[in-house]
C-alpha positions as CSV (number, residue, x, y, z in Angstrom):
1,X,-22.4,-14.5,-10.6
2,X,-23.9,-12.6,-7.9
3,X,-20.3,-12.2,-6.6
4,X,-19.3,-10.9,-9.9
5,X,-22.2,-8.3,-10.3
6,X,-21.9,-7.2,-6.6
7,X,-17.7,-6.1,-7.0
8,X,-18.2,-5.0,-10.7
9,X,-20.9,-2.0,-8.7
10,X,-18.6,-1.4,-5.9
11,X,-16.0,-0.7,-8.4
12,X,-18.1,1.4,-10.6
13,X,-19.5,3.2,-7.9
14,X,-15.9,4.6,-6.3
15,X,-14.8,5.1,-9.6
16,X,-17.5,7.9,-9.9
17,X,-17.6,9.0,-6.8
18,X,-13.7,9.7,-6.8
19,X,-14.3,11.9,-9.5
20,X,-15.9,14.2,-8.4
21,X,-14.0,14.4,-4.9
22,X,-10.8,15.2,-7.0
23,X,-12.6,17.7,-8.9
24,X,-11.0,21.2,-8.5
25,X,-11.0,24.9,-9.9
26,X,-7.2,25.8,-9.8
27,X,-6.5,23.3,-12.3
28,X,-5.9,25.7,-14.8
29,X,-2.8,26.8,-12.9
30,X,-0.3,23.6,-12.9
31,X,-1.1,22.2,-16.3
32,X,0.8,18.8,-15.1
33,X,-0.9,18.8,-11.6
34,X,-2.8,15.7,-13.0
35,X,0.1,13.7,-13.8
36,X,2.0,15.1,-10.6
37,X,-1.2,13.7,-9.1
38,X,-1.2,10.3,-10.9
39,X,2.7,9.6,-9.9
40,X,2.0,10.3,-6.6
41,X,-0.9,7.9,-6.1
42,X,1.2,5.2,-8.1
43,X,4.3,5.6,-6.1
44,X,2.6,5.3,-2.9
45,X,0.1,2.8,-4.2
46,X,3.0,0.5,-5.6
47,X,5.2,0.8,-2.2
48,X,2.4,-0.3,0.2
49,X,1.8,-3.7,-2.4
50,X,4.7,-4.6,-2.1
51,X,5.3,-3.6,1.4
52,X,2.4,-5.3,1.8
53,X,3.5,-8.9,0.1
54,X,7.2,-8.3,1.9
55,X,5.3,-7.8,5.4
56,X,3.1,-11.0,4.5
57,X,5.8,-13.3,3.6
58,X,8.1,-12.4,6.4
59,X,5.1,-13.1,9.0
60,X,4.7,-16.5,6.7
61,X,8.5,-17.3,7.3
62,X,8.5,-16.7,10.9
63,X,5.1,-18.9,11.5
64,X,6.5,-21.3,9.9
65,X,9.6,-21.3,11.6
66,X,8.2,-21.4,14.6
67,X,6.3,-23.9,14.1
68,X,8.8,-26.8,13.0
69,X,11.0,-25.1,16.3
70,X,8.6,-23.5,19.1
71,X,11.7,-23.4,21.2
72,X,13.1,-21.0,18.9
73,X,9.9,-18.8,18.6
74,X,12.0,-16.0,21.1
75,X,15.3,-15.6,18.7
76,X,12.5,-15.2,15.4
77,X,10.2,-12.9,17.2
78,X,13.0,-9.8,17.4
79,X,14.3,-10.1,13.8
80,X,10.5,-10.6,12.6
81,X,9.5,-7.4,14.1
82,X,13.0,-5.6,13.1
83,X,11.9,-7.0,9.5
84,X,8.4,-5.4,9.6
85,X,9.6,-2.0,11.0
86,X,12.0,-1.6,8.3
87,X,9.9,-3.0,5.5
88,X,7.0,-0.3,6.8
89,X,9.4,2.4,7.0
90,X,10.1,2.0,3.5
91,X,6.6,2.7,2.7
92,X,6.5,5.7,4.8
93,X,9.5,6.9,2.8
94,X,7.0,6.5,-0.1
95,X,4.5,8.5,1.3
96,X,6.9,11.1,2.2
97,X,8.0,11.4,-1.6
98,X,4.2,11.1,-3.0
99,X,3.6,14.2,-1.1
100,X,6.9,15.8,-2.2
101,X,5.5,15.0,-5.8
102,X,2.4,16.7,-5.3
């Protein structure tokens, strides 16, 4: 219950506090700046989950590849890392186009 009560505030609590770090005057100007805002978090948001579950489950696959075969832990380490660079540069590709959105 404690546990409960405990993230319930630290969710409350950045959820005001983000609001008024967003706040801004020129608002008026771009009358879709929120949504331009909105898509960009949710792209970028989105693309590091699942970069995050594809960067988790290729680390899983390797472990556990390499250990039922530790002889082979030298021809998984290369493709593992090759894996995690491209499935981080995809993310970065996100970022790139969240900021193109906004």
């Amino acid at each position: 219950m404690r546990n409960t009560m405990l993230r319930l505030f630290t969710m409350s609590a950045t959820l005001l506090v983000t609001a008024t770090a967003f706040a801004q005057d020129g608002a008026a100007a771009d009358p879709q700046s929120g949504l331009k805002a909105l898509a960009a978090g949710l792209a970028i948001g989105i693309a590091a989950f699942g970069g995050g579950l594809g960067q988790g489950r290729t680390a899983a696959a390797a472990l556990e590849g390499i250990a039922r075969n530790p002889n082979a832990a030298d021809k998984l380490f290369t493709p593992m890392i090759l894996g995690l660079a491209l499935i981080e540069s995809l993310v970065i590709y996100a970022l790139v186009i969240a900021f193109m959105i906004k």
